[in-house]
Backbone as ProteinMPNN parsed JSONL, in Angstrom:
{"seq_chain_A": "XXXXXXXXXXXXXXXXXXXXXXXXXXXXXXXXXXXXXXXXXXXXXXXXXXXXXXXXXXXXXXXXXXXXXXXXXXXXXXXXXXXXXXXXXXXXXXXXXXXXXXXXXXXXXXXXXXXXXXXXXXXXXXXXXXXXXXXXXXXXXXXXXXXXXXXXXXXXXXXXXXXXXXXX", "coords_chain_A": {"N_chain_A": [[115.047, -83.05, -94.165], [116.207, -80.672, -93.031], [118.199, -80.217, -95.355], [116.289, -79.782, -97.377], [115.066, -77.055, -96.602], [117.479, -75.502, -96.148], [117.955, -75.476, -98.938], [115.735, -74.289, -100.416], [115.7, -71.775, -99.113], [118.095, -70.496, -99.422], [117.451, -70.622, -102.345], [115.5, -68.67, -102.016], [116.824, -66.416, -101.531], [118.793, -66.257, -103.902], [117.226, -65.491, -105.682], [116.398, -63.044, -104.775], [118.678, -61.694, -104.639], [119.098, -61.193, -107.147], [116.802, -59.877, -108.528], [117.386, -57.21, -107.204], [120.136, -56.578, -107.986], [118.801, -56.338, -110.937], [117.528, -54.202, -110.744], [119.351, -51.676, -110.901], [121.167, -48.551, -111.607], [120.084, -45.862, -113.426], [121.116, -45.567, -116.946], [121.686, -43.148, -117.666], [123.483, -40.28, -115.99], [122.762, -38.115, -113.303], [122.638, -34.528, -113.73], [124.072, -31.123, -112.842], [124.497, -27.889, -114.006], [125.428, -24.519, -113.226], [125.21, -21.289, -112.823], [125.823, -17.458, -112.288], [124.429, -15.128, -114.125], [124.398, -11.827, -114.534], [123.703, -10.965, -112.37], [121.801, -12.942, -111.857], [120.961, -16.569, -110.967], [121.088, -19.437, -112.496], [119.882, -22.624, -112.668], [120.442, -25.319, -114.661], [119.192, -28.865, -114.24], [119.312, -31.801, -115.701], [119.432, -35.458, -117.245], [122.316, -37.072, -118.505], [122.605, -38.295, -121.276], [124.52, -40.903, -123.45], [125.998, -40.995, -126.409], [126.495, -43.263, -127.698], [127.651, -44.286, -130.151], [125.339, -44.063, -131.654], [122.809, -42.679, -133.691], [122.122, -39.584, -133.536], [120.527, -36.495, -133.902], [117.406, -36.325, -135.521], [117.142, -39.042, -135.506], [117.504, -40.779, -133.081], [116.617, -38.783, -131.605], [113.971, -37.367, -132.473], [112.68, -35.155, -135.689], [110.86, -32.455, -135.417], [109.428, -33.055, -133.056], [107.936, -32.869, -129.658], [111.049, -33.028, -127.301], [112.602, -33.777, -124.216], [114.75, -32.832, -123.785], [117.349, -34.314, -122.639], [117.936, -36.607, -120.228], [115.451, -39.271, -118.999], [113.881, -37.423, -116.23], [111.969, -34.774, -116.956], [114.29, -32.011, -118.167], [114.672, -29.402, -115.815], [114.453, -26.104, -116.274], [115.704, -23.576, -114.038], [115.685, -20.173, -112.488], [116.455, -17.499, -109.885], [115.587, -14.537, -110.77], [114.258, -12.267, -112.898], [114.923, -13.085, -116.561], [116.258, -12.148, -119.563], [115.306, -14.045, -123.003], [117.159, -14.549, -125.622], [116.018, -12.033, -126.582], [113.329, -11.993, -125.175], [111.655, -11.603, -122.639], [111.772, -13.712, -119.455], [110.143, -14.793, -116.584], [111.251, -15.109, -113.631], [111.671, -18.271, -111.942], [110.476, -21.904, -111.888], [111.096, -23.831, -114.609], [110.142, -26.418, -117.296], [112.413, -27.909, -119.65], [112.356, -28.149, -123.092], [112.768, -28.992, -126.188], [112.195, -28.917, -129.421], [113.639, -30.114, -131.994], [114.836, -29.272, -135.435], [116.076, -29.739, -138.898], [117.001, -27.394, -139.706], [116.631, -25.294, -137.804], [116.07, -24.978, -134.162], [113.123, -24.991, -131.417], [112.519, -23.823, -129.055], [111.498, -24.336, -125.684], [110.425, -22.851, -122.437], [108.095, -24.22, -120.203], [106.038, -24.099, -117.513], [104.904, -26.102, -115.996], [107.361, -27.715, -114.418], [107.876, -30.047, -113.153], [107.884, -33.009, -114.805], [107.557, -35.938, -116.269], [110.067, -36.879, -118.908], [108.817, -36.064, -121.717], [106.252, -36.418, -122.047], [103.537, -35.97, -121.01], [103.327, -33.158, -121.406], [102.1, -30.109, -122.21], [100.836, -27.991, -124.14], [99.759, -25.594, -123.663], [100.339, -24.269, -121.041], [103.551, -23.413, -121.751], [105.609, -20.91, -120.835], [107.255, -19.804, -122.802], [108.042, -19.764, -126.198], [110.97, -19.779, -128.058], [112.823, -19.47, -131.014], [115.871, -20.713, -132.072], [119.025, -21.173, -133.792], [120.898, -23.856, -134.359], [124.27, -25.207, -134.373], [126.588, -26.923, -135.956], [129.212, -28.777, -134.523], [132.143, -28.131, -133.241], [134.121, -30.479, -132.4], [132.517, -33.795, -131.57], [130.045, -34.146, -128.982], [130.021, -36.721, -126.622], [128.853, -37.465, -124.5], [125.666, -35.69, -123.417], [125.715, -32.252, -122.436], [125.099, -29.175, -120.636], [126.32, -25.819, -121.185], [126.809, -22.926, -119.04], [127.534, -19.47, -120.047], [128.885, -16.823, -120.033], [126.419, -15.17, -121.204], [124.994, -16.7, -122.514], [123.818, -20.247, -122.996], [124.652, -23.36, -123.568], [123.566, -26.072, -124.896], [124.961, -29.555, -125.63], [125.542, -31.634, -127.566], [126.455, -34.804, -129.516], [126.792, -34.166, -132.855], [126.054, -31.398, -132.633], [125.903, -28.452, -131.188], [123.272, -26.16, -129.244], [122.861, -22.647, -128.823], [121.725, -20.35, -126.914], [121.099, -17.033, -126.046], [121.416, -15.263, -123.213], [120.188, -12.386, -120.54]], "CA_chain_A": [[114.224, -81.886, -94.059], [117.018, -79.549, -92.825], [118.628, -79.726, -96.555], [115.525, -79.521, -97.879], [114.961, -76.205, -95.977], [118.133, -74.828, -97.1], [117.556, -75.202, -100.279], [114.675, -73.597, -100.233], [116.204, -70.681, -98.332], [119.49, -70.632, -100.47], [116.778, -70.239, -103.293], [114.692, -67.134, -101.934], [118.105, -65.361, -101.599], [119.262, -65.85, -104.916], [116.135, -64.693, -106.215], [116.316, -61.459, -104.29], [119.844, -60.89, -104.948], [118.839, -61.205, -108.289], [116.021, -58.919, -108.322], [118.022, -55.951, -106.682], [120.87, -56.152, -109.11], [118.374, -56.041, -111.817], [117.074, -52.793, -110.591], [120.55, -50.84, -111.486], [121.211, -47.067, -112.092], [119.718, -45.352, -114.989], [122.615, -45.28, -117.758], [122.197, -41.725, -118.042], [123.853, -39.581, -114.793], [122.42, -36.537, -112.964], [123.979, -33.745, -114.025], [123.755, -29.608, -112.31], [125.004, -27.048, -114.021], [124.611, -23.809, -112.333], [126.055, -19.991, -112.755], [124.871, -16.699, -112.198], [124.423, -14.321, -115.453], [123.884, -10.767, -114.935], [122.921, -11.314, -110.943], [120.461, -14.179, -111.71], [121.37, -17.693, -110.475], [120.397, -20.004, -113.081], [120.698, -23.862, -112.306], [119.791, -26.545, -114.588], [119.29, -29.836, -113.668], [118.989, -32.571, -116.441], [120.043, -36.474, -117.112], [122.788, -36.601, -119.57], [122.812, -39.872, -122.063], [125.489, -41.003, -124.342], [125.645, -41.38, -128.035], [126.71, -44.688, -127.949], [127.216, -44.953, -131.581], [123.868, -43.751, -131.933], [122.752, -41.23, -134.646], [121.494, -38.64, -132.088], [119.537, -35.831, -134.623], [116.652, -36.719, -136.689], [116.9, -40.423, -135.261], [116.925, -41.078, -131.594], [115.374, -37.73, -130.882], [112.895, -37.281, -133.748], [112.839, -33.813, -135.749], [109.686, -31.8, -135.359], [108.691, -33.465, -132.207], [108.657, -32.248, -128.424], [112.097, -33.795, -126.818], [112.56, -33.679, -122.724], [116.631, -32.106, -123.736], [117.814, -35.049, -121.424], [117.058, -38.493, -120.366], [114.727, -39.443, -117.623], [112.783, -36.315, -115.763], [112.323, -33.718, -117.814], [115.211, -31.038, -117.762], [114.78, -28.047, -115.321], [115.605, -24.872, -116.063], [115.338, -22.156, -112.943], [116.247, -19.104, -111.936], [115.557, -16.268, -109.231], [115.641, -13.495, -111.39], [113.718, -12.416, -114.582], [116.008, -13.247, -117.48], [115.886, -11.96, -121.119], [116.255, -15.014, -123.743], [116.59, -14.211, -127.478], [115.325, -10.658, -126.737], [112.05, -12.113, -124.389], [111.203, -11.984, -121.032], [111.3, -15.045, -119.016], [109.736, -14.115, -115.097], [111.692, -15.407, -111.954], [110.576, -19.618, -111.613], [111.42, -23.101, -112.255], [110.841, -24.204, -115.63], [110.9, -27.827, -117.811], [112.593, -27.093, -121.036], [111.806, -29.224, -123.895], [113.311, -28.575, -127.885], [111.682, -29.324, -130.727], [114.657, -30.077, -133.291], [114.334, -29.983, -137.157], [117.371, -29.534, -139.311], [117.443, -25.49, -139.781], [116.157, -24.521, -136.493], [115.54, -25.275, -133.021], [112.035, -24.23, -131.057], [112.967, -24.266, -127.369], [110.547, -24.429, -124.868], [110.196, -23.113, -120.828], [107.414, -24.835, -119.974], [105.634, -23.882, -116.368], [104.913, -27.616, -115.29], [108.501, -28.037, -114.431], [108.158, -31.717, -112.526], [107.452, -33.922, -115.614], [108.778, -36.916, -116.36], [109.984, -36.946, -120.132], [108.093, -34.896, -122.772], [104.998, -37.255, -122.428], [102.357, -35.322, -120.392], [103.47, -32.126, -121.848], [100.861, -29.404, -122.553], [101.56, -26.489, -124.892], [99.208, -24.089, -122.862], [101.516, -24.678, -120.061], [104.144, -22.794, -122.33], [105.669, -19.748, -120.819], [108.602, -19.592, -123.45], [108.619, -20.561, -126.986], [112.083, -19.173, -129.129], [113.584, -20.487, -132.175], [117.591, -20.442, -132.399], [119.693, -22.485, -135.381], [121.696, -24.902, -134.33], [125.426, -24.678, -135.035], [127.682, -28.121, -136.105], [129.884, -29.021, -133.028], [133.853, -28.369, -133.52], [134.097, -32.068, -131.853], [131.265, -34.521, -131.189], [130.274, -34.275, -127.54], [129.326, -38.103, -126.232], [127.925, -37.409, -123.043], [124.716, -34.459, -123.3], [126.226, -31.512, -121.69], [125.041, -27.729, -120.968], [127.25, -24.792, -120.343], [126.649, -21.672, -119.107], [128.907, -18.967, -120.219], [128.66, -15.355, -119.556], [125.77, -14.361, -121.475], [125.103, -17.697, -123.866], [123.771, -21.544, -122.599], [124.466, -23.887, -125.107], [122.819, -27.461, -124.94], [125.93, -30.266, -126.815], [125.397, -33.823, -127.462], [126.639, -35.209, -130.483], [127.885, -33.17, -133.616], [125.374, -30.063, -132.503], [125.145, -27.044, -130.27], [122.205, -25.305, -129.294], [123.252, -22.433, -127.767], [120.419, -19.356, -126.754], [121.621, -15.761, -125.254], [120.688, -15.046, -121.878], [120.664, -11.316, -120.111]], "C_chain_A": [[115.064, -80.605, -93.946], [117.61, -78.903, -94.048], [117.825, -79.475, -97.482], [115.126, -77.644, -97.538], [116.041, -74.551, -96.457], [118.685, -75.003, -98.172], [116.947, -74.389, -100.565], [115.075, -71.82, -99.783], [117.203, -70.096, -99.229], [118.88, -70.011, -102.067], [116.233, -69.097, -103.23], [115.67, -66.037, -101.855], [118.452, -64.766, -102.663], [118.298, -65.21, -105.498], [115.833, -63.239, -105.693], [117.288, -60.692, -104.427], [119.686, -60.528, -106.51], [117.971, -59.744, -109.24], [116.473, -57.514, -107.868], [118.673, -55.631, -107.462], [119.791, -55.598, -110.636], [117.696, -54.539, -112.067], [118.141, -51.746, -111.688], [120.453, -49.588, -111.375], [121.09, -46.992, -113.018], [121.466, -45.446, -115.47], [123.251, -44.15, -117.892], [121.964, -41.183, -116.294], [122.981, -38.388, -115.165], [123.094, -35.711, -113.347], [123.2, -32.421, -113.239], [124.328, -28.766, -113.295], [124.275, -25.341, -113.866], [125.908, -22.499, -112.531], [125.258, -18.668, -112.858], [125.596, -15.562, -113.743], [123.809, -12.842, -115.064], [123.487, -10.499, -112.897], [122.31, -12.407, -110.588], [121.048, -15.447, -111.753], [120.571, -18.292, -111.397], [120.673, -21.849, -113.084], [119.337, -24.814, -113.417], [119.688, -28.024, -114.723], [118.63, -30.887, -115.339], [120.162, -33.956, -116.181], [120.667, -36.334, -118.711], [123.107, -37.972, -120.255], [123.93, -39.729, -122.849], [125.034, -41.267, -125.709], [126.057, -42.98, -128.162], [126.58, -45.128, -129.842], [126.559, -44.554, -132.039], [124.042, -42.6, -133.219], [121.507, -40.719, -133.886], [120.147, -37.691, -132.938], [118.885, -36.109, -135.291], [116.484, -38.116, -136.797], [115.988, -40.676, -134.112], [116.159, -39.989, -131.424], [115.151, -36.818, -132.26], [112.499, -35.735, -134.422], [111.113, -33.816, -135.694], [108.916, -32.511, -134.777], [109.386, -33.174, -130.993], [109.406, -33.285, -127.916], [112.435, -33.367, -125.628], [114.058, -33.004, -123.115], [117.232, -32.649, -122.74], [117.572, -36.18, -121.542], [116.493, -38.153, -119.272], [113.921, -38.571, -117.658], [112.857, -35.339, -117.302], [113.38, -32.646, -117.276], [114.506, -29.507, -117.13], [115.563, -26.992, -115.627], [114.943, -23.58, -115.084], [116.424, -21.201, -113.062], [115.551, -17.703, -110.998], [115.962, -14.667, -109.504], [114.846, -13.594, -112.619], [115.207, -12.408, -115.313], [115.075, -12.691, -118.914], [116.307, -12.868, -121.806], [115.651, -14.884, -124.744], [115.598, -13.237, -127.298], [113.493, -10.903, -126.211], [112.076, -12.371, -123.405], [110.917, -13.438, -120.523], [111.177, -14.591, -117.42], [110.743, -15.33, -114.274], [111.182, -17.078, -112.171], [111.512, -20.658, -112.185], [110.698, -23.616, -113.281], [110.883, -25.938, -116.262], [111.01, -26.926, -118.843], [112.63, -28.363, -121.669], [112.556, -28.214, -125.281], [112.603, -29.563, -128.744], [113.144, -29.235, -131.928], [114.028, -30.235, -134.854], [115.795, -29.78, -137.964], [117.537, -28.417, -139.658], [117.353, -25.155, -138.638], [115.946, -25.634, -135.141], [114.457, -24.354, -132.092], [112.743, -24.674, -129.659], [112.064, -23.854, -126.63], [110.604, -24.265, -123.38], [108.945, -23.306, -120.888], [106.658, -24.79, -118.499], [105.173, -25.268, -115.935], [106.342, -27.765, -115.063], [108.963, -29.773, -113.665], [107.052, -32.537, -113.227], [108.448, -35.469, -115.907], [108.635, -37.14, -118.382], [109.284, -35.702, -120.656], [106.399, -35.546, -122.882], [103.842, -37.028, -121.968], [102.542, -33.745, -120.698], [102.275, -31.291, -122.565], [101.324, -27.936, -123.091], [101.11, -25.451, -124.379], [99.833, -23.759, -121.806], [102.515, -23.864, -120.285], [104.624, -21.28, -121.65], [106.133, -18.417, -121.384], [108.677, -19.982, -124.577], [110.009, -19.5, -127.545], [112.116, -20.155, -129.95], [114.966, -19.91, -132.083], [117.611, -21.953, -133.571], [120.97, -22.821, -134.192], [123.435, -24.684, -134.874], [126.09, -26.354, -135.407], [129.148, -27.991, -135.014], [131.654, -28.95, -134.066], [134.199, -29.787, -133.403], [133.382, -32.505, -131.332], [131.457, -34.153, -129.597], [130.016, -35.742, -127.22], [128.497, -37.931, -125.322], [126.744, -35.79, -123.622], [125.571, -33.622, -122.078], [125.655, -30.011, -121.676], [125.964, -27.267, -119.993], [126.77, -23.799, -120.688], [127.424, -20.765, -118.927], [128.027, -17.692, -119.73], [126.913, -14.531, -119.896], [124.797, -15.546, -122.655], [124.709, -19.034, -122.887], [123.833, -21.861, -123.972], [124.289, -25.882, -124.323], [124.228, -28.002, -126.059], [125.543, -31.202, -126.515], [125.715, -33.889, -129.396], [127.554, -34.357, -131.576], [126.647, -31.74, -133.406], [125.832, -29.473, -131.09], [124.442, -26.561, -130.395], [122.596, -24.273, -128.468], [121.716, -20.865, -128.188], [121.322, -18.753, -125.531], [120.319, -15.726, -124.43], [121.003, -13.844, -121.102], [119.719, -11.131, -119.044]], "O_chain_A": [[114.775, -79.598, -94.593], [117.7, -77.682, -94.183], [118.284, -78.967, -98.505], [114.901, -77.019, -98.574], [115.779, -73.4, -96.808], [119.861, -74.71, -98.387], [117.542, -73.455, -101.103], [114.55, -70.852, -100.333], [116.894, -69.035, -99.77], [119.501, -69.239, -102.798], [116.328, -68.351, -104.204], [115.363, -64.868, -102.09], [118.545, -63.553, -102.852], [118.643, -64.103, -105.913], [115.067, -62.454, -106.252], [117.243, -59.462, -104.412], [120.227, -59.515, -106.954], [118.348, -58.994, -110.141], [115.754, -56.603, -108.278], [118.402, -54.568, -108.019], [120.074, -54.577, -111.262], [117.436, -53.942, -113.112], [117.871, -51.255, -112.784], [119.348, -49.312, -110.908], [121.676, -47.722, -113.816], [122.517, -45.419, -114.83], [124.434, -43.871, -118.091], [121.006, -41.397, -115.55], [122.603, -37.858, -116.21], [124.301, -35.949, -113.401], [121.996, -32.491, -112.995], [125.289, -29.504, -113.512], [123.147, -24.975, -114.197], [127.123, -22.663, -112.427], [124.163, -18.668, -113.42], [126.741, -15.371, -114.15], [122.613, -12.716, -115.329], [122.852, -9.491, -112.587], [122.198, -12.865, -109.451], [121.804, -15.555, -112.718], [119.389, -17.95, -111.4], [121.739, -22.254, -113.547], [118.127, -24.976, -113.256], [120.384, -28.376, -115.675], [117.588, -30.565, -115.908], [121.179, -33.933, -115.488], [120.124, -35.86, -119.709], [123.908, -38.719, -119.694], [124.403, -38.606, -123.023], [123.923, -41.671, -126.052], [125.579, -43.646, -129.08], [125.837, -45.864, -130.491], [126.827, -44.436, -133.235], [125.016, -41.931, -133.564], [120.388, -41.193, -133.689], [118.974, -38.008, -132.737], [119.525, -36.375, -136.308], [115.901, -38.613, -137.761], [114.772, -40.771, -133.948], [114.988, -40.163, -131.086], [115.833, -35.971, -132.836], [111.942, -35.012, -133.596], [110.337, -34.758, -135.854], [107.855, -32.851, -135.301], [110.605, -33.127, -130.832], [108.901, -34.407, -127.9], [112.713, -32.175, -125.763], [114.425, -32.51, -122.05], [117.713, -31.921, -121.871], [117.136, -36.8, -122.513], [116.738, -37.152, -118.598], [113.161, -38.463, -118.62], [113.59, -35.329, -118.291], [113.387, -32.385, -116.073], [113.944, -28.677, -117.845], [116.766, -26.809, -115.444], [113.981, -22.86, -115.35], [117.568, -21.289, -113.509], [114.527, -17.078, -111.272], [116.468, -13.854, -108.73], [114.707, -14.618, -113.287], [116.264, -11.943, -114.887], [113.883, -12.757, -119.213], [117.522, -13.049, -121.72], [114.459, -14.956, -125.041], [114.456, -13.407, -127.723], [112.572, -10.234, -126.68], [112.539, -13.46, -123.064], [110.072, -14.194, -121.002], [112.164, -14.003, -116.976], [110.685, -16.497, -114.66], [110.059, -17.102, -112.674], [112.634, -20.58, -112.686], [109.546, -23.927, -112.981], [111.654, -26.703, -115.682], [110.415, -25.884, -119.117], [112.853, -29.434, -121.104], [112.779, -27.004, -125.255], [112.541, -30.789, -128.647], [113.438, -28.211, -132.546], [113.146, -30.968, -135.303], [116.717, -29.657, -137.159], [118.675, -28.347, -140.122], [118.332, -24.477, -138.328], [115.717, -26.841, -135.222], [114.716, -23.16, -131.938], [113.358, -25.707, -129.395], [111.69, -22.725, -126.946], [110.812, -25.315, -122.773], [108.389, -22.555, -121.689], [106.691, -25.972, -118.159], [105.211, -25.05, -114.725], [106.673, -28.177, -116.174], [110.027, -30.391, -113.697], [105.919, -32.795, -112.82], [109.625, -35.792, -115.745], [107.621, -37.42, -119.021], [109.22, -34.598, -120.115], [105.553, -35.149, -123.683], [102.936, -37.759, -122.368], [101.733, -33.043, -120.092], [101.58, -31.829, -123.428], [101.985, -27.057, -122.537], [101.726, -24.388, -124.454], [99.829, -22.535, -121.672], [102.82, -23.265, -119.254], [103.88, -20.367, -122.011], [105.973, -17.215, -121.172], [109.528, -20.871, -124.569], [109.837, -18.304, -127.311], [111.682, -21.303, -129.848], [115.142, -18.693, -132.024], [116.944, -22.923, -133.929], [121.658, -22.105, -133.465], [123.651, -23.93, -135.823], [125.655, -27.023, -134.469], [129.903, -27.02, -134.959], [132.059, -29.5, -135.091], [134.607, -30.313, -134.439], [133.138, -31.897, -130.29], [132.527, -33.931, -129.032], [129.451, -36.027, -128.276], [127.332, -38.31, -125.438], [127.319, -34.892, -124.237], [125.991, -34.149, -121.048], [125.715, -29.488, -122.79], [126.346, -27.644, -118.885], [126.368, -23.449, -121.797], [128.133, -20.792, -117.921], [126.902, -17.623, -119.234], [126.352, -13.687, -119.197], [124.021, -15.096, -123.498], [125.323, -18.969, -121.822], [123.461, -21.304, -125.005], [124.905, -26.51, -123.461], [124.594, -27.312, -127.01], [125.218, -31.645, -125.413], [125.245, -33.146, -130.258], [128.694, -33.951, -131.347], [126.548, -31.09, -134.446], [126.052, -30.14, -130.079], [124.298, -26.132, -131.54], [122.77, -24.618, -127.299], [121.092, -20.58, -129.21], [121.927, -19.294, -124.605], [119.115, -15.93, -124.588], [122.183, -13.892, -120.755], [119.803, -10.147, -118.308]]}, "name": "protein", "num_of_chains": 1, "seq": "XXXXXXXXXXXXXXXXXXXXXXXXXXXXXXXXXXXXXXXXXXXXXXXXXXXXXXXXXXXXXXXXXXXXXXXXXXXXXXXXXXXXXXXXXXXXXXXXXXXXXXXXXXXXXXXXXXXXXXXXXXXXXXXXXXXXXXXXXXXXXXXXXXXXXXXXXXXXXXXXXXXXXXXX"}
């Protein structure tokens, strides 16, 4: 009975150790990036996936359809200041940003729901922000999704693109 017992016992373990590992960490890391432009603190928060090989534009993330610009949540973009982007007002707040890719252009999207998960409950009236910017061909592939914010310029990289959109 006793080895019967732990057996039994020995069994509900492995099955839970099992179960935990299987959980794991997403593949794609948190990422921050965060700098102030002009006075205005702008931080945003997205998950950054790899190319793995992948063909990133016009595949995995589908042209002329809304794309979370991340993995996981949807990507935040805040700041406590109004900002001008691509010559339009964006008010003080915390944003999701979403891109529509196609192969001439990019539509970029702040979005006033800013705690979404993905692009999948997304509502265009919601919208506080559309622009269009073009796309540039990357000097060297990025692997990892990355934004940087430079002086006056964010630019969204993953793969052989940049998106980058002026910010004042």
């Amino acid at each position: 009975m006793k080895l019967f017992r732990k057996m039994h016992f020995s069994f509900i373990a492995l099955l839970i150790v099992n179960c935990i590992a299987a959980q794991g960490k997403p593949t794609s890391s948190k990422e921050v990036a965060t700098r102030k432009i002009n006075g205005a603190t702008i931080t945003l928060n997205y998950g950054s996936p790899s190319v793995n090989g992948r063909e990133i534009w016009g595949k995995l993330v589908p042209f002329n359809k809304v794309w979370r610009a991340g993995a996981n949540d949807a990507t935040t973009f805040e700041t406590d200041k109004e900002l001008t982007i691509e010559g339009t007002k964006l008010p003080a707040g915390k944003y999701s940003f979403f891109v529509i890719p196609n192969e001439k252009e990019c539509v970029l999207i702040f979005n006033k729901e800013a705690k979404q998960w993905g692009a999948y409950k997304y509502k265009e009236k919601e919208d506080q922000l559309r622009i269009t910017v073009k796309q540039e061909v990357a000097a060297s592939a990025a692997e990892k999704l990355v934004y940087t914010i430079r002086a006056n310029t964010v630019v969204l990289s993953w793969g052989n693109w940049n998106i980058p959109f002026s910010v004042k």
